[in-house]
N, CA and C atoms as a LAMMPS dump frame, in Angstrom:
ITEM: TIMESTEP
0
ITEM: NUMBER OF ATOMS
600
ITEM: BOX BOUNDS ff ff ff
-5.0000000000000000e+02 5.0000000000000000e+02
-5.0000000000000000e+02 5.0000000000000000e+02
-5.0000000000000000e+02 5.0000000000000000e+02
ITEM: ATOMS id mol type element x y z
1 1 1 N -93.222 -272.874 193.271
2 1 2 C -93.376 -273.822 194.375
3 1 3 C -93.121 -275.257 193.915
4 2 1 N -93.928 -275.289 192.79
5 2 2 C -92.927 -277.29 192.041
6 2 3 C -91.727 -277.038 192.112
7 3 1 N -91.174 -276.245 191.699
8 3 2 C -89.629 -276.255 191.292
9 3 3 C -88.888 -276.315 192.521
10 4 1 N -89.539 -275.623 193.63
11 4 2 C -88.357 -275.84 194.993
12 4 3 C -89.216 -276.957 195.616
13 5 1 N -90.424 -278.05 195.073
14 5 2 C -90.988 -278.928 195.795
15 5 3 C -91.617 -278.484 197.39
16 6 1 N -92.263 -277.13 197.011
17 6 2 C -92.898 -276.586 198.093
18 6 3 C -94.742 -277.241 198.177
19 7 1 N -94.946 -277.173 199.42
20 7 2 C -96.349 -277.706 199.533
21 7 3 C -96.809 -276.737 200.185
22 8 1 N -98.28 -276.514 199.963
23 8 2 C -99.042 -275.394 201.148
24 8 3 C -99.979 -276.188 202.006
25 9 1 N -99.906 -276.148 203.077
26 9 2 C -100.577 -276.718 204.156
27 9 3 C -102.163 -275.886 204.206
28 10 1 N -103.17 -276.352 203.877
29 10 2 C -104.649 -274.97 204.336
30 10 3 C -105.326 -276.025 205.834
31 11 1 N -105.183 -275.48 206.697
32 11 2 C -106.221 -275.743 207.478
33 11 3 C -107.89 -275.646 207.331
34 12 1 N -108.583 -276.582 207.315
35 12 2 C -110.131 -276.532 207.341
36 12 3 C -110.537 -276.128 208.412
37 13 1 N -111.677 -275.13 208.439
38 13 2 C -111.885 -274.279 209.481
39 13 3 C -113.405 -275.235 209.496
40 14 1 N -113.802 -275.308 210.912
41 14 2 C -115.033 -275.994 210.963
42 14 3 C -115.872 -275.222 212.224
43 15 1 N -117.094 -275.35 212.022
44 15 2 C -117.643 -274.886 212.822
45 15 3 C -118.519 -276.286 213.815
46 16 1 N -118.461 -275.878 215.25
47 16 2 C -119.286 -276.889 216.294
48 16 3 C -120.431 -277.703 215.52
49 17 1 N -120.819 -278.712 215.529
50 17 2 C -122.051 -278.776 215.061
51 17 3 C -122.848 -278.813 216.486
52 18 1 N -124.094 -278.285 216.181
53 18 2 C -125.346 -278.327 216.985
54 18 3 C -125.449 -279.971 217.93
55 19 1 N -125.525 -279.894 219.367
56 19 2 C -125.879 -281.338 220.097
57 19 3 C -127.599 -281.308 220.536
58 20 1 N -127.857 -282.299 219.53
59 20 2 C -129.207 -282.526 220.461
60 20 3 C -129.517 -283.882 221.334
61 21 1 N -130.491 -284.482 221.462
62 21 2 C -130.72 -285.231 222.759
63 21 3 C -130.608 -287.068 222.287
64 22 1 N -130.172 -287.003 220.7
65 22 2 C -129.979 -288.219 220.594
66 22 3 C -131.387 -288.945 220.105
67 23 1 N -132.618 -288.58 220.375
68 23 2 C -134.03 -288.693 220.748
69 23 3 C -134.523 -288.55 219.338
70 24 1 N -135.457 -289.15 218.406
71 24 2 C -136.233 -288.567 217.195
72 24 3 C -137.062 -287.231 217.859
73 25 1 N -136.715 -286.29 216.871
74 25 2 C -137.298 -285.041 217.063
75 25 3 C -138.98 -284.503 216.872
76 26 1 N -138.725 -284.067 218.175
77 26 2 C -140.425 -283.441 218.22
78 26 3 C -140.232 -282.026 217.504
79 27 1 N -141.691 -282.226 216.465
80 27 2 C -141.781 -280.968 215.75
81 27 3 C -143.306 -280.386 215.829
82 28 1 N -143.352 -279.108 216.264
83 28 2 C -144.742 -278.719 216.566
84 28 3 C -145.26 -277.611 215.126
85 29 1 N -146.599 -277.457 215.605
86 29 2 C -147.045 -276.697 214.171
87 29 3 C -146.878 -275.392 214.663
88 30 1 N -147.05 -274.654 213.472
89 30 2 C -146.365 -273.204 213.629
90 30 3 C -147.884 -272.186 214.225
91 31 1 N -148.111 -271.98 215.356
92 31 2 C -149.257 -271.304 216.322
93 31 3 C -149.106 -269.893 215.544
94 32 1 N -147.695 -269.636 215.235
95 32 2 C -147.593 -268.295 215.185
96 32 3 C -147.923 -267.547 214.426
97 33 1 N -147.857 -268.338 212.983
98 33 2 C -147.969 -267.83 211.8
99 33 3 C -147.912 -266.293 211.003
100 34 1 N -146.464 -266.57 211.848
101 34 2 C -146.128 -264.866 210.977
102 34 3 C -147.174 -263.745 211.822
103 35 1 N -147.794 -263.936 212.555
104 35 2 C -148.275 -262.591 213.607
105 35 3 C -147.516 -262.701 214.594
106 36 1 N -146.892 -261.528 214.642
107 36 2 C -145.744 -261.033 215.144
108 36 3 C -146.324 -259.62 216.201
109 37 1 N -147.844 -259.779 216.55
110 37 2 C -148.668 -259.187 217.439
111 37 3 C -148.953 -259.421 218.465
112 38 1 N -148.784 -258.911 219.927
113 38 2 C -149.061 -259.587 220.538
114 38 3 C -149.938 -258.156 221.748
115 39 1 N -151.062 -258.34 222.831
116 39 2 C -151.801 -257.579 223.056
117 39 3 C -150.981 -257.46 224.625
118 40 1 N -150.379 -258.326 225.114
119 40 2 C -149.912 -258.368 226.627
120 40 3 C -148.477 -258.828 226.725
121 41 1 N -147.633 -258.674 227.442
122 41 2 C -146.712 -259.667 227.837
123 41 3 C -147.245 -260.989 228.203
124 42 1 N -145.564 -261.68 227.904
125 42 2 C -145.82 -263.346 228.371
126 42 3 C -147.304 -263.827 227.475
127 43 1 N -147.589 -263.129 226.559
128 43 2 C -148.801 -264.108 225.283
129 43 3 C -147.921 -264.789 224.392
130 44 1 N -146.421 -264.23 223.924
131 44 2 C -146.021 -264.517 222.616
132 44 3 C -144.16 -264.349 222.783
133 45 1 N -143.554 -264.998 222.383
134 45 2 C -142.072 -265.172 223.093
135 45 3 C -141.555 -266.002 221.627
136 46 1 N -140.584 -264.986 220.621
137 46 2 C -139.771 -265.794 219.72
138 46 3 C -138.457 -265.669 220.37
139 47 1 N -137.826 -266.846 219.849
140 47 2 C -135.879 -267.643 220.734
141 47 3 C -135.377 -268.167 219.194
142 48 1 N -134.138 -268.296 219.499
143 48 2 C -133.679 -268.815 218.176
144 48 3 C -131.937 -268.094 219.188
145 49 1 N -131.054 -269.086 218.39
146 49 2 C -129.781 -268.454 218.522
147 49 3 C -128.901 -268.57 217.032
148 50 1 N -127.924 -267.563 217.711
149 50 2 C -127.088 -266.992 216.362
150 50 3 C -125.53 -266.888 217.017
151 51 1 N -124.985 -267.16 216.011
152 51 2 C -123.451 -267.171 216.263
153 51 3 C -122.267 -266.126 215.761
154 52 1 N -121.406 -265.914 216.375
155 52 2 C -120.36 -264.73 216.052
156 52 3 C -118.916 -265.546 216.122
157 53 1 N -118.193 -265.052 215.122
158 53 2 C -117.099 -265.599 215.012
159 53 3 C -115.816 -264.727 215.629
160 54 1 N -115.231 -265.409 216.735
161 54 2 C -114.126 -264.278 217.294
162 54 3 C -112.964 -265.429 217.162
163 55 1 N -111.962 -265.083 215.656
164 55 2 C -110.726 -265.473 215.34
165 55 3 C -111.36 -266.912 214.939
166 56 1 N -110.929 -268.199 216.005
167 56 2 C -110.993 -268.769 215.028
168 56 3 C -112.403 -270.129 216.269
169 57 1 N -112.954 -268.759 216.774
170 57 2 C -113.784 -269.225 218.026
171 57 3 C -114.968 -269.231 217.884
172 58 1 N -116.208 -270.333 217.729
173 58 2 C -117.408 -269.341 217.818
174 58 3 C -117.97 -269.047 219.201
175 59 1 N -118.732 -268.239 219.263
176 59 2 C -119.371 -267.611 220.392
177 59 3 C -121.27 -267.528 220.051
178 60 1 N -122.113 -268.215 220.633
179 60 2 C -123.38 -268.575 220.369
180 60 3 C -124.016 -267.584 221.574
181 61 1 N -125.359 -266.985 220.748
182 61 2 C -125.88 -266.193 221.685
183 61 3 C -127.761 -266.58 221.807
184 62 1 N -127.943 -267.219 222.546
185 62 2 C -129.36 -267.655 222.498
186 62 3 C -129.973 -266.748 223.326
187 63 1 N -131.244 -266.261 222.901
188 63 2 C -132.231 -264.843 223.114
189 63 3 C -133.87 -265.476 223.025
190 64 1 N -134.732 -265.185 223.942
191 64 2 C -135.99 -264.894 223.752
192 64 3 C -136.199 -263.698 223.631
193 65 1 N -137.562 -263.41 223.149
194 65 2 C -137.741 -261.703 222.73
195 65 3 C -139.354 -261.881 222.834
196 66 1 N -139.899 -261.115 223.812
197 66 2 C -141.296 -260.82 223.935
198 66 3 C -141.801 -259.9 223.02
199 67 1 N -143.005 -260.556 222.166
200 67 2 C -143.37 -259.385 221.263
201 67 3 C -144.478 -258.469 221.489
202 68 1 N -145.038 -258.641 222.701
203 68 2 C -145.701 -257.316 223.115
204 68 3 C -144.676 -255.954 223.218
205 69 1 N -143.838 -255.9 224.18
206 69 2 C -142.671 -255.273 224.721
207 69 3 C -141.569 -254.896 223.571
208 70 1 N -140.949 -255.935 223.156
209 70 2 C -140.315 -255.938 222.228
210 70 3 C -138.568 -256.542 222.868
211 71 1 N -139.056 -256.95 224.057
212 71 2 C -138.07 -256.68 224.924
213 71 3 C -137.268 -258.026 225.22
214 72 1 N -135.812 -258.105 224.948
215 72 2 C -135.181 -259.196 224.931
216 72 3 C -135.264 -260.102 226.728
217 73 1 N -136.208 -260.877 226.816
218 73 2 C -136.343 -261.271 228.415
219 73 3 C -135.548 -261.772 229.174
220 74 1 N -134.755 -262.553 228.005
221 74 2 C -133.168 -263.536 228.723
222 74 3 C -132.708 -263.902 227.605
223 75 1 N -131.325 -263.95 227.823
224 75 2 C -130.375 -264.55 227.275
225 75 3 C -128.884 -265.297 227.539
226 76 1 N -128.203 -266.008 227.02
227 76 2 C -127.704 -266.807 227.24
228 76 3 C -126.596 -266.761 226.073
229 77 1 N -125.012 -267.054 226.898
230 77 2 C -123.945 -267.318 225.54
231 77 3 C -122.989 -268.278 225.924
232 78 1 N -122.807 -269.236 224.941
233 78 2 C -121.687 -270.119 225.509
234 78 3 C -121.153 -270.555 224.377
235 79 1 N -119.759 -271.129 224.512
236 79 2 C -119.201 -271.8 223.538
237 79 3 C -120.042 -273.091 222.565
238 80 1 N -121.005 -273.407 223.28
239 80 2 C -121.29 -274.797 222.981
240 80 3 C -122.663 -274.497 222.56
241 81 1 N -123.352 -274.736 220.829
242 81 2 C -124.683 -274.544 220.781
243 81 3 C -125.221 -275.624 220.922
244 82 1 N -125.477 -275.947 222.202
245 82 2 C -126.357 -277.419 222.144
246 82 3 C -127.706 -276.961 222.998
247 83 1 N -128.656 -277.868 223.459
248 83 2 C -129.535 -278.015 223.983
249 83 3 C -129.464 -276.963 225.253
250 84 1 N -128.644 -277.207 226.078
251 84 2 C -128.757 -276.955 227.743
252 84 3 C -128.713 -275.476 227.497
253 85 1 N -127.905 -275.061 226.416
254 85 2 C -128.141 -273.304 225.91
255 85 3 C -128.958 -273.07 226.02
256 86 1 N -130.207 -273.633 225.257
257 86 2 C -131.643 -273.134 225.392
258 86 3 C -132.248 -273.112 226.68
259 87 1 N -132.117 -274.256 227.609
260 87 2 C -132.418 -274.581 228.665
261 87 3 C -132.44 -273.207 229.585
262 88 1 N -130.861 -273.12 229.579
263 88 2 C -130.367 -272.161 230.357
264 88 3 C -130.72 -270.945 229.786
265 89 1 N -131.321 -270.687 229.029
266 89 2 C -132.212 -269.358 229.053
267 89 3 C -133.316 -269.151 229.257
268 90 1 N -134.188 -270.424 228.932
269 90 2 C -135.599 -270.349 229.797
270 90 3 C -135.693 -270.368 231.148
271 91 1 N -134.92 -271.054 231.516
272 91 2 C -134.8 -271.085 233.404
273 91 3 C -134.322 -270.106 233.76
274 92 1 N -133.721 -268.999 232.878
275 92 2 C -133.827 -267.602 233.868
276 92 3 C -135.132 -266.893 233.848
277 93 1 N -135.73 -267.131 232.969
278 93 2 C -137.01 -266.382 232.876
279 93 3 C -138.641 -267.186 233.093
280 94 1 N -138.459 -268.471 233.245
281 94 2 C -139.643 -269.135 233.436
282 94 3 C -139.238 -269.624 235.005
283 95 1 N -140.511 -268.873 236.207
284 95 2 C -140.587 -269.647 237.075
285 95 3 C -140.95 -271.004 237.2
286 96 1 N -140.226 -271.794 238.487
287 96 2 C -140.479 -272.526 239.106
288 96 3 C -142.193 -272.581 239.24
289 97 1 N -142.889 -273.905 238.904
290 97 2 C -144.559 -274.402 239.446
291 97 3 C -145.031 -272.574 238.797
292 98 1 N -144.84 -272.005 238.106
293 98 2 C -145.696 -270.801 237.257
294 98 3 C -146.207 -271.351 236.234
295 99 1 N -147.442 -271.947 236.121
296 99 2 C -148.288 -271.876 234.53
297 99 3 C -148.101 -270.808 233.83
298 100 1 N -147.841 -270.857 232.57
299 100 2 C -148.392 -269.622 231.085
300 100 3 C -148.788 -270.522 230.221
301 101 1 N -150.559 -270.749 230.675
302 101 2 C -151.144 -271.681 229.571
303 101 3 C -151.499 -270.709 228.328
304 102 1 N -151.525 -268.88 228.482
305 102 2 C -151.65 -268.541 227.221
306 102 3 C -150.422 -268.459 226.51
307 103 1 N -149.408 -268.667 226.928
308 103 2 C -148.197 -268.052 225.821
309 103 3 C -147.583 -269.216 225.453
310 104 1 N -147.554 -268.305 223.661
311 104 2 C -146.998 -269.272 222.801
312 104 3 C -145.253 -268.99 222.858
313 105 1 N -144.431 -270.027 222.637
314 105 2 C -143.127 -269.995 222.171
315 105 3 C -142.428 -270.258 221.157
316 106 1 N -142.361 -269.428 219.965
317 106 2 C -142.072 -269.978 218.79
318 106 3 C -140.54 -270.177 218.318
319 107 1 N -139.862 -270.996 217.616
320 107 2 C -138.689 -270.999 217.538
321 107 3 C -138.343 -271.746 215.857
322 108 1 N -137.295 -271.987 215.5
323 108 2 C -136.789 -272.389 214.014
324 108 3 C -137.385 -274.234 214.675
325 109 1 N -136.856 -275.269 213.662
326 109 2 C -136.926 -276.466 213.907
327 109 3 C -135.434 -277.092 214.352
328 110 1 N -134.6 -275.832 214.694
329 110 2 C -133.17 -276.88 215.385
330 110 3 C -133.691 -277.744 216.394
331 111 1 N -132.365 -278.417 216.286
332 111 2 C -132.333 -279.709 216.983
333 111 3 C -132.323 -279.628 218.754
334 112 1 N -132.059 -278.197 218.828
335 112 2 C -132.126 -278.004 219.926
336 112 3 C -133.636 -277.915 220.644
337 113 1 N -134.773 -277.07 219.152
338 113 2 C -135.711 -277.195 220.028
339 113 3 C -136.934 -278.481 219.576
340 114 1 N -136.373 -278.902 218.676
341 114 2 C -136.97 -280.577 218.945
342 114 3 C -137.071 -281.589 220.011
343 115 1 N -136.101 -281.322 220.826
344 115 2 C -135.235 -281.743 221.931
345 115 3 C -136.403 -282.132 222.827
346 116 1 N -136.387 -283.394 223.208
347 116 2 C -137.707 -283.699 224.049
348 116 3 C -137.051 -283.212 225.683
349 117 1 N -135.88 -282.458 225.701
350 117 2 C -135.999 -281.815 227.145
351 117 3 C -136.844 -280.534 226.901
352 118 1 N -136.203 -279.767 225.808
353 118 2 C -137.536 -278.811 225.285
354 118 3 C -138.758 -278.529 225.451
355 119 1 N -139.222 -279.668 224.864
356 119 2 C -140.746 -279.804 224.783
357 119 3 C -140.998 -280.021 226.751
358 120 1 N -140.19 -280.872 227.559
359 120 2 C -140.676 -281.378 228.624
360 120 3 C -140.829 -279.851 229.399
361 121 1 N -139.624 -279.276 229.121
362 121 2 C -139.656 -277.888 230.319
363 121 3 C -140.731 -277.157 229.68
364 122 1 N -141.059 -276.8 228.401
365 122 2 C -142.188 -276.112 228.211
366 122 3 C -143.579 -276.774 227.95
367 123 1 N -143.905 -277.966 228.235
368 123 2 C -144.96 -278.839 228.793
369 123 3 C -145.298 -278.433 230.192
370 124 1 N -144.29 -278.322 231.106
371 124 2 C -144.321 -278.265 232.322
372 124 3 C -144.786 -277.172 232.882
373 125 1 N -144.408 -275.938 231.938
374 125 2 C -145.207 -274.861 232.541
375 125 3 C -146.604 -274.788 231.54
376 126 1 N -147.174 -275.297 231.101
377 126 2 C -148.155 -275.327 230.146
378 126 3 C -148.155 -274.245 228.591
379 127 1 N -147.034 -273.404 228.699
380 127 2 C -146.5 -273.048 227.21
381 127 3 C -147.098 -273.981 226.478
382 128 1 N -147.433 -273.108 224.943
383 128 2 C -147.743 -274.047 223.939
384 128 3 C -146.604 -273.297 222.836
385 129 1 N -146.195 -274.914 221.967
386 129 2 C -144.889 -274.669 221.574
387 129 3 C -145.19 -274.302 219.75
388 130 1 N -144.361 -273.409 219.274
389 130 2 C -144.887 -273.358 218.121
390 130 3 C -143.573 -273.138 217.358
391 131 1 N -143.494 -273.843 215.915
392 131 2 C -142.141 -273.636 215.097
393 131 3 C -142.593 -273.42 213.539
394 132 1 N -141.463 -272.399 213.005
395 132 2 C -141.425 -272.281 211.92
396 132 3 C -140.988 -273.284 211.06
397 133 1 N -141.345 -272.939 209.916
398 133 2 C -141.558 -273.966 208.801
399 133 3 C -140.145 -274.542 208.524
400 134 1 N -139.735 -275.796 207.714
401 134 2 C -138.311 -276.069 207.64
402 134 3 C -137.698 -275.108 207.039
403 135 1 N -136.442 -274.475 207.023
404 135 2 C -136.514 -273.553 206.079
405 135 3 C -136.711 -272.715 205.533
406 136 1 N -137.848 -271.712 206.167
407 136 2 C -138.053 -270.948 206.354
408 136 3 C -137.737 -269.426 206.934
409 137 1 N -136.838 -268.631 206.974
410 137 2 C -136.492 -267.578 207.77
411 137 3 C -137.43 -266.557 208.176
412 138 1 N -138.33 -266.531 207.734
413 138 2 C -139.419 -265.208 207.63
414 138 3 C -140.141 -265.879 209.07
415 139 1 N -140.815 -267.023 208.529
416 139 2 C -141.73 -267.766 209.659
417 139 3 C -140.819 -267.128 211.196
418 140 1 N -140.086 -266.453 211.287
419 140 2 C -138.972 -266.368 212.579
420 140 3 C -138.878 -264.914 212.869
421 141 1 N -138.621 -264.042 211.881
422 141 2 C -138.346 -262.377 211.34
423 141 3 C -138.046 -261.649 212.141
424 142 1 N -138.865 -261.67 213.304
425 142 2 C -139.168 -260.629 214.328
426 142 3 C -137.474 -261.253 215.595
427 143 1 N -137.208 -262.103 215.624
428 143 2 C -135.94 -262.587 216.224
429 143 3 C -134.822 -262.705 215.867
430 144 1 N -134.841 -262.967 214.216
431 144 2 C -133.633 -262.794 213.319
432 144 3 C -133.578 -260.914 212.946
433 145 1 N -134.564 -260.339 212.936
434 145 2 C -134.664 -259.227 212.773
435 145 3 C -133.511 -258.482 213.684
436 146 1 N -133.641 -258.879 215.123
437 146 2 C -132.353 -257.957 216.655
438 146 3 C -131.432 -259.089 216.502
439 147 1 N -131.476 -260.052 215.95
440 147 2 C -129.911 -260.48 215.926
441 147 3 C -129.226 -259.43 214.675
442 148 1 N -130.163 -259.125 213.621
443 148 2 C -129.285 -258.299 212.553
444 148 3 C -128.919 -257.29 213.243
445 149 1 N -129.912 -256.558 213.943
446 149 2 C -129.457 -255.162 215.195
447 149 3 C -128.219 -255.238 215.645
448 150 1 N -128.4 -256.151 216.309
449 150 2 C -127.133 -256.504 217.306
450 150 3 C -126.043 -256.384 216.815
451 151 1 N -125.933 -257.314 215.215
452 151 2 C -124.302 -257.856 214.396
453 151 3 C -124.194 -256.694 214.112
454 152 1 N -125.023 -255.702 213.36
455 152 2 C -124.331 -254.734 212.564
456 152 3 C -124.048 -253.447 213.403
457 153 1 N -124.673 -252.778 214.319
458 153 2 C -124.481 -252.214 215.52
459 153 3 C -123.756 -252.178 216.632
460 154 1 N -123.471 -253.975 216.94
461 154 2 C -122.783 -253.618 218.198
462 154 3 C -121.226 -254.483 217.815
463 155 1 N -121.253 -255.544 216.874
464 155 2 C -120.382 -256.325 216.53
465 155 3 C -119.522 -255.611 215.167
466 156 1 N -120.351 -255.871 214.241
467 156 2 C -119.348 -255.792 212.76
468 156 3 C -118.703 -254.794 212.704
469 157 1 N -119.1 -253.263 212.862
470 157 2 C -118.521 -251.838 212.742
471 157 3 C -116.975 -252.073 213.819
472 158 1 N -116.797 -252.921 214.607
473 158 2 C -115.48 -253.098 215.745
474 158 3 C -114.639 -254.068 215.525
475 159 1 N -113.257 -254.018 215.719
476 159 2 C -112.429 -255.289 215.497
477 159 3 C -112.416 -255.772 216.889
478 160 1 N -112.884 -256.886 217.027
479 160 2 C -113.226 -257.747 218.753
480 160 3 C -112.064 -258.795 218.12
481 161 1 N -111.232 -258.884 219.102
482 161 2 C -110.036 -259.773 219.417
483 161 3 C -109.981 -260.723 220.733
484 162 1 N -111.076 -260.783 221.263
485 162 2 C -111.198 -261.275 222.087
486 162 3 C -113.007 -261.643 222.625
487 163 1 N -112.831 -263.045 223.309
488 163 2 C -114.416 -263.299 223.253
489 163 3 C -114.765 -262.412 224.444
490 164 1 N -114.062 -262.053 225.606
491 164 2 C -114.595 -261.259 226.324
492 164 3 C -115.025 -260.157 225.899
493 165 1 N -114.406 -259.557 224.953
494 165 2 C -114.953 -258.045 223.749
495 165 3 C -116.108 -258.117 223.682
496 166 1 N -116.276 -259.19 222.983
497 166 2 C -117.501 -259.924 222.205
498 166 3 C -119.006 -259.539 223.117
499 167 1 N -118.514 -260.61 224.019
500 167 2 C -119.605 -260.508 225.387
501 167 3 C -119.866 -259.703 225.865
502 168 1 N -118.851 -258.535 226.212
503 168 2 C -119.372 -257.244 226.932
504 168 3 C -120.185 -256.727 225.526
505 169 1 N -119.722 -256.132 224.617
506 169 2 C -120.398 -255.701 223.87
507 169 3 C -121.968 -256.016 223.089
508 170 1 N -121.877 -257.016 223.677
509 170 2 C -123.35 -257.981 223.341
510 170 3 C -124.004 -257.718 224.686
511 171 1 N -123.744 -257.902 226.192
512 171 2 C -124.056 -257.735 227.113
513 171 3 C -124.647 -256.152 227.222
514 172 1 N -123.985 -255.027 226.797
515 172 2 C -124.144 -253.267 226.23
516 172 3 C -125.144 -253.617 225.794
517 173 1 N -124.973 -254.009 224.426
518 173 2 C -126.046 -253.93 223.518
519 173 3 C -127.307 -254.29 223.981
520 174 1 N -127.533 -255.32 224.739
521 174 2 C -129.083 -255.539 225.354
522 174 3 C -129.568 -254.688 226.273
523 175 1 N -128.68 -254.344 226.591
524 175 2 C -128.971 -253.203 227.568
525 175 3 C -129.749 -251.936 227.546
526 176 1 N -129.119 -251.647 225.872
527 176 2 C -129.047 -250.564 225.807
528 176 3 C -130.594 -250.5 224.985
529 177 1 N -130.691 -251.993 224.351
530 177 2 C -132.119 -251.868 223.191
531 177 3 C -133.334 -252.223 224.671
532 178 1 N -133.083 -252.804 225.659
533 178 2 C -134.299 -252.927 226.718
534 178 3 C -134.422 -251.751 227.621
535 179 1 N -133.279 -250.391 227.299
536 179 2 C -133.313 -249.376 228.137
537 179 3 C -133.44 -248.393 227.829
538 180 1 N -133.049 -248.16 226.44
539 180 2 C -132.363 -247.101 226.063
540 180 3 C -132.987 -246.735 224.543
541 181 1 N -133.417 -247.965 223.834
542 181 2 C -133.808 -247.81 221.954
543 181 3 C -135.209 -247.709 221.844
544 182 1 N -135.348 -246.435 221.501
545 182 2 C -136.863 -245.909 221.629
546 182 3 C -137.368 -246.606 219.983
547 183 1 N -138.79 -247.452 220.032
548 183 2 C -139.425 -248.012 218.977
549 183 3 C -140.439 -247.072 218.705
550 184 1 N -140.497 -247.093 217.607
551 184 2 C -141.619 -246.107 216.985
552 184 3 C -142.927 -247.228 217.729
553 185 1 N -142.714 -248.81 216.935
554 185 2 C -144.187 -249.295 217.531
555 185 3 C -144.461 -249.206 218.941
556 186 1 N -143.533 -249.063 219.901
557 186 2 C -143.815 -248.906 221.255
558 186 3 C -144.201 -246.916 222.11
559 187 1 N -144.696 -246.57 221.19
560 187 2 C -145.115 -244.789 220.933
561 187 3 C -143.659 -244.417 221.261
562 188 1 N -142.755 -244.323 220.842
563 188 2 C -141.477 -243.905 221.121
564 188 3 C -140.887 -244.317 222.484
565 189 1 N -141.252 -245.412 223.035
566 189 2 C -140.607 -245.702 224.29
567 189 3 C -139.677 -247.175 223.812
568 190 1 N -138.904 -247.096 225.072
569 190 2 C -138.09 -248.284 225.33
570 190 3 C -138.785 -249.354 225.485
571 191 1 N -138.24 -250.608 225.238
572 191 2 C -139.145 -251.591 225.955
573 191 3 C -139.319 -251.942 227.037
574 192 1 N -138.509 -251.581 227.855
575 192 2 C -138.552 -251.59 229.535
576 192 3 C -139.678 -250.922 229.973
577 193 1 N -139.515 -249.463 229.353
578 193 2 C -140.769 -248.394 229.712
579 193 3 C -141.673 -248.639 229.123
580 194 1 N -142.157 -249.569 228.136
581 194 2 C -143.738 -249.519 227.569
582 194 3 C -143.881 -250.803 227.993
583 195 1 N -143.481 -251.624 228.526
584 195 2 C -143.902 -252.437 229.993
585 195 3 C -144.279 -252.174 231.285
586 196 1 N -143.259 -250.946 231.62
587 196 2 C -143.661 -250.484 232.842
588 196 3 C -144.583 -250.073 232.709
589 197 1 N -145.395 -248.778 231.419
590 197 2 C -146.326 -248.348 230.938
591 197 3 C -147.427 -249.641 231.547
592 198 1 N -147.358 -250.231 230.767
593 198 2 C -148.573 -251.336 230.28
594 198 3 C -149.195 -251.835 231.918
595 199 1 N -147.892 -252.416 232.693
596 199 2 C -148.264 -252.945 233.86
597 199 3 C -148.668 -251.963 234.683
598 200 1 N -148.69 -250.416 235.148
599 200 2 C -148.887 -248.902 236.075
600 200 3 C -150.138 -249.605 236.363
């Protein structure tokens, strides 16, 4: 390549960075502390999002996960991991003027959920907010735990060429673990059904 005065061009591949609110970040203490128990629905709710790479695209998938149930309650995917991601997954699942002064919401310390819109929407329903340590992955486990489900199950084993791939197959996949994936801790039921159980 000197000799014919050839050059190689490498493109830097970059990934989105995270948008938060501009705002110094609110950081709450960790309620949760690694009990990953919970006796009812709506007591205990870990969120966190995770990203998948399709070509040269990412694709962000933000999830709450009730840990009575086990059961993914809402979720949310968009090109863009910023704030309103999160948003837009609590507002499918948190009513309008509904208090849950017992349930905690625990999440990592992104910037997303520092986010004093964050804190305001879950002020508002009286949620109390709780985060893992900086740095920490464990403090989280039980949420990073079904994102590993998810990647190696419904994503990695397939060549997805497309983000619509992506999505349906992520869209399956929840489906199939809130309908269909019997937990030993839930006496061998789904999480749909050892809710329905719980509430009869």
């Amino acid at each position: 390549m000197q000799e014919m005065n050839l050059k190689s061009i490498i493109r830097r591949k970059t990934k989105a960075k995270p948008q938060g609110d501009g705002l110094p970040p609110l950081v709450a203490e960790n309620l949760l502390n690694r009990d990953f128990s919970a006796a009812a629905p709506k007591q205990k709710w870990v969120t966190d999002i995770t990203q998948y790479a399709v070509g040269e695209t990412w694709l962000y998938l933000s999830a709450i996960k009730d840990l009575c149930t086990k059961e993914i309650v809402s979720y949310q995917m968009s090109l863009r991991n910023n704030t309103q991601l999160v948003l837009d997954t609590f507002e499918q699942v948190l009513k309008k003027g509904e208090d849950v002064p017992d349930l905690i919401v625990h999440s990592d310390q992104g910037c997303q959920y520092t986010s004093h819109a964050y804190h305001n929407m879950l002020n508002q329903v009286s949620a109390k907010i709780s985060m893992s340590r900086r740095g920490n992955c464990y403090d989280n486990a039980a949420m990073e735990s079904f994102f590993s489900h998810l990647k190696a199950e419904a994503l990695y084993p397939y060549s997805i060429g497309s983000l619509e791939d992506a999505q349906e197959r992520i869209h399956a996949f929840i489906h199939y673990y809130n309908h269909e994936r019997i937990q030993l801790k839930l006496n061998k039921l789904a999480p749909i059904d050892y809710r329905n159980q719980l509430t009869a």
